[in-house]
N, C-alpha and C positions, 0 to 999 in steps of 0.2 A: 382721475378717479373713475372708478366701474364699478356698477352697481350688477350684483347676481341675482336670479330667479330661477327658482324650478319650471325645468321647459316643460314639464307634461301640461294638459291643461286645466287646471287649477287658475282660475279666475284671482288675483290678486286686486283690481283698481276698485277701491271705496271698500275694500273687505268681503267685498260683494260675489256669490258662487251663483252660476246662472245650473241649468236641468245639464248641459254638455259636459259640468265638470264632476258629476257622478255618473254612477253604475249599480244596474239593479241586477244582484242574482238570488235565481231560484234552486237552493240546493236541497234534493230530495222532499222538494214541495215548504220548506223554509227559504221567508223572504229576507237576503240582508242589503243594505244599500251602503257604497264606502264610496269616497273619492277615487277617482282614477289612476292617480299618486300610489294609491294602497296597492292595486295590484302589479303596476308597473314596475315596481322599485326592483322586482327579480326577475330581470328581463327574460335567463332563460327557462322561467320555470312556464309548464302550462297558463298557469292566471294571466301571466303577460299576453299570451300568444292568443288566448279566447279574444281579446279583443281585436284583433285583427283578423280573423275569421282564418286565420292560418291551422286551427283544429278542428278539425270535420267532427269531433267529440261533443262539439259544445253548439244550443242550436238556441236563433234568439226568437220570442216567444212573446208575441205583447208585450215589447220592448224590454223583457228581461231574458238573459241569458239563461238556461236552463242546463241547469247541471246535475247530472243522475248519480248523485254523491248522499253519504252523512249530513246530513245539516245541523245536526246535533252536536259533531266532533268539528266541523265546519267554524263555529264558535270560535272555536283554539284556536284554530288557525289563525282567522281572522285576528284575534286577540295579539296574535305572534307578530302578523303583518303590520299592528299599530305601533306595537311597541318596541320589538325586535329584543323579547325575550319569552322568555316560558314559565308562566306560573298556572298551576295546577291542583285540586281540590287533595286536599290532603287523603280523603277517602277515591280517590281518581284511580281508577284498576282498567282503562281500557286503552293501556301505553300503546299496547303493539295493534290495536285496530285504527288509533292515531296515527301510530307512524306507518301503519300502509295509503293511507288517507293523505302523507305529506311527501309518501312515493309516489303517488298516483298527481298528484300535482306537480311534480319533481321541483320541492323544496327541499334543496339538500343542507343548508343551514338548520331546516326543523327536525329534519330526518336525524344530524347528530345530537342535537340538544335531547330530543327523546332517546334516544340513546343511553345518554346520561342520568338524564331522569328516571329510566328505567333500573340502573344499578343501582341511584339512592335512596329509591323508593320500596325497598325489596324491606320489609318487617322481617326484625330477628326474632327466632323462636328460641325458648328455655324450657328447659324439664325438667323439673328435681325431682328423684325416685326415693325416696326415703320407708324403710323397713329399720321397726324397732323391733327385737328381737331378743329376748331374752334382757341382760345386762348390757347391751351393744345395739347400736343406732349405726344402721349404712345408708350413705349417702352416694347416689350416680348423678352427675348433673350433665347433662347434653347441652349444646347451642348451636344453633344451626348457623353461627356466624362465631368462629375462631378466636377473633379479637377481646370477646366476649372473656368465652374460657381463658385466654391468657392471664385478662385480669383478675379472673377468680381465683389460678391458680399461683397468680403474685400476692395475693389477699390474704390465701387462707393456709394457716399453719397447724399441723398435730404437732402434740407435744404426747412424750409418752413419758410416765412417771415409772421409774423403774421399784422394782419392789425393795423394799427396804430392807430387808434379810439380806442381801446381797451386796457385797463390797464394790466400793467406788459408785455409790448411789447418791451422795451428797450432792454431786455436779449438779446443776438446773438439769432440769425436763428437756429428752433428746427432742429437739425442734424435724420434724418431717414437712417436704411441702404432699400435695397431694398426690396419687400416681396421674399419670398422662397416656392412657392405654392408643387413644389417638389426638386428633386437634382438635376434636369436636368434642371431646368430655374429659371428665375427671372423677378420680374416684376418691373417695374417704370416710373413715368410722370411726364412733366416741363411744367411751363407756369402759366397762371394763374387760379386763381379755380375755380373761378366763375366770376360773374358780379362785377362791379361798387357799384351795389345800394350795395349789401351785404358785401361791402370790405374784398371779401374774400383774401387772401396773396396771395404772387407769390410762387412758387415751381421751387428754384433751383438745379442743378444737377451739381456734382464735382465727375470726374474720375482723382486717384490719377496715377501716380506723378505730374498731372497738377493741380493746388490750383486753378484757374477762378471756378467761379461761375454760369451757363450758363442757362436763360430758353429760348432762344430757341429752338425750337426742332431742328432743322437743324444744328445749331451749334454744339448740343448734338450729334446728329448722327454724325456728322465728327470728334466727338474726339471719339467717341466709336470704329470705323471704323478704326480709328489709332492708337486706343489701340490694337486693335484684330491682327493688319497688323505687329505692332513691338513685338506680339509676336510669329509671325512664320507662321499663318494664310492668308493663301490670297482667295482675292474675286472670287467664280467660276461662281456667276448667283444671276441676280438678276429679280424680277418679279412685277407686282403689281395683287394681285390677285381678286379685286372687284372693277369694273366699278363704277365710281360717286362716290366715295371714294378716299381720299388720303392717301391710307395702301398701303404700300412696304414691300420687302420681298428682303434682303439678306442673299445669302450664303456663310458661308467658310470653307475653307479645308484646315487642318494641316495635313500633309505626314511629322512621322518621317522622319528621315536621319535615311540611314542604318548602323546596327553596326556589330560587325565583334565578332561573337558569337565562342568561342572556351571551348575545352572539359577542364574538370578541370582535367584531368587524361589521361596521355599520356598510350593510349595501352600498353601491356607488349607482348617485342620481344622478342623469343629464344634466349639465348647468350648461345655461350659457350665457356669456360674457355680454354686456349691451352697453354701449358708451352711456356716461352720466349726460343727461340734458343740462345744455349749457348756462351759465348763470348770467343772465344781463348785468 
């Protein structure tokens, strides 16, 4: 039988940690203290190497190493080193001065998890432009994230009622999906299409899962608006941007929730092997 221990030095006998098995640094005039363990674990990143005075970068200073770095983003890191994962303040906007902060130490495990975080941390934007006009309500809707518009565009149906003067009018209401001018929007309008004298049809509009039928515009915009809102979107500004015009201009904002991004691969610590003391 053999018993294992962590060879760095981290005091094990009686539970007991003597002043040798920590480390004090001072980064950009913030003080943090961790076991030795903590920065060792990434033999070839900088952290490792300050302790061995193999970096002429790092200079020790009333027994703490002094490091001309963030202390503020230092935090994180630190945080990374304990855990060996990434969790970050849901309002957190300063990815890319992190990850040159986890170049600068060359943690390349942090360096890709910020990576990551970075792409799912990116808030979707939404538009809806909406102009009522006359007998007819036009709708533009923008997203600055694709997947978005897809969904709206698998959601939302025109249905045009043909005029009823006209033969083979009986059939249900022609089902239209919306136009698709690029990826990032979509276009569509309720109401009627024309005049009386030309009976042209109504143009109704159905956003699933609600089956109504809807041409007014304002109606329409209040189910769009709460389509957008139950899924995760909320209202940050709204505008109207042309005088003598009834064109409006909402916006919305979807902020991921943050997730707690960890390494697929726990660092590899010195062990070494020590016979078990014999048993009388």
């Amino acid at each position: 039988m053999s018993l294992c221990y962590w060879s760095v030095a981290t005091s094990v006998k009686l539970g007991r940690m003597s002043g040798q098995d920590l480390v004090t640094l001072n980064v950009g005039g913030r003080i943090f203290t961790m076991r030795l363990s903590t920065l060792k674990q990434f033999p070839a990143s900088r952290l490792a190497g300050m302790l061995d005075g193999r970096d002429q970068e790092f200079k020790t200073v009333d027994g703490q190493i002094f490091v001309d770095r963030d202390g503020a983003l230092f935090s994180f890191i630190l945080d990374f080193l304990r855990n060996h994962e990434l969790l970050l303040p849901s309002d957190f906007s300063d990815h890319h001065r992190l990850q040159r902060e986890a170049l600068f130490y060359e943690l390349d495990s942090l360096v890709d998890l910020l990576s990551q975080s970075l792409l799912q941390s990116r808030s979707a934007v939404m538009e809806v432009h909406f102009l009522n006009q006359n007998t007819q309500a036009f709708f533009r809707v923008f997203g600055s994230c694709s997947k978005t518009i897809e969904m709206l565009s698998g959601r939302i149906t025109m249905f045009v009622e043909r005029p009823t003067a006209l033969p083979g009018n009986r059939n249900s209401p022609l089902a239209l999906p919306p136009q698709r001018p690029s990826h990032h929007d979509l276009l569509f309008h309720c109401g009627s299409d024309g005049t009386a004298e030309n009976q042209a049809g109504v143009r109704y509009i159905s956003i699933k899962p609600d089956n109504r039928k809807l041409a007014n515009g304002t109606n329409v915009l209040g189910l769009l608006v709460d389509t957008l809102l139950k899924e995760g979107f909320h209202l940050v500004s709204t505008r109207t941007p042309a005088s003598g015009e009834k064109s409006e201009c909402y916006v919305f904002e979807r902020i991921k929730s943050p997730q707690v991004l960890g390494m697929s691969k726990t660092p590899k610590s010195e062990i070494t092997t020590m016979p078990a003391p014999s048993q009388k």
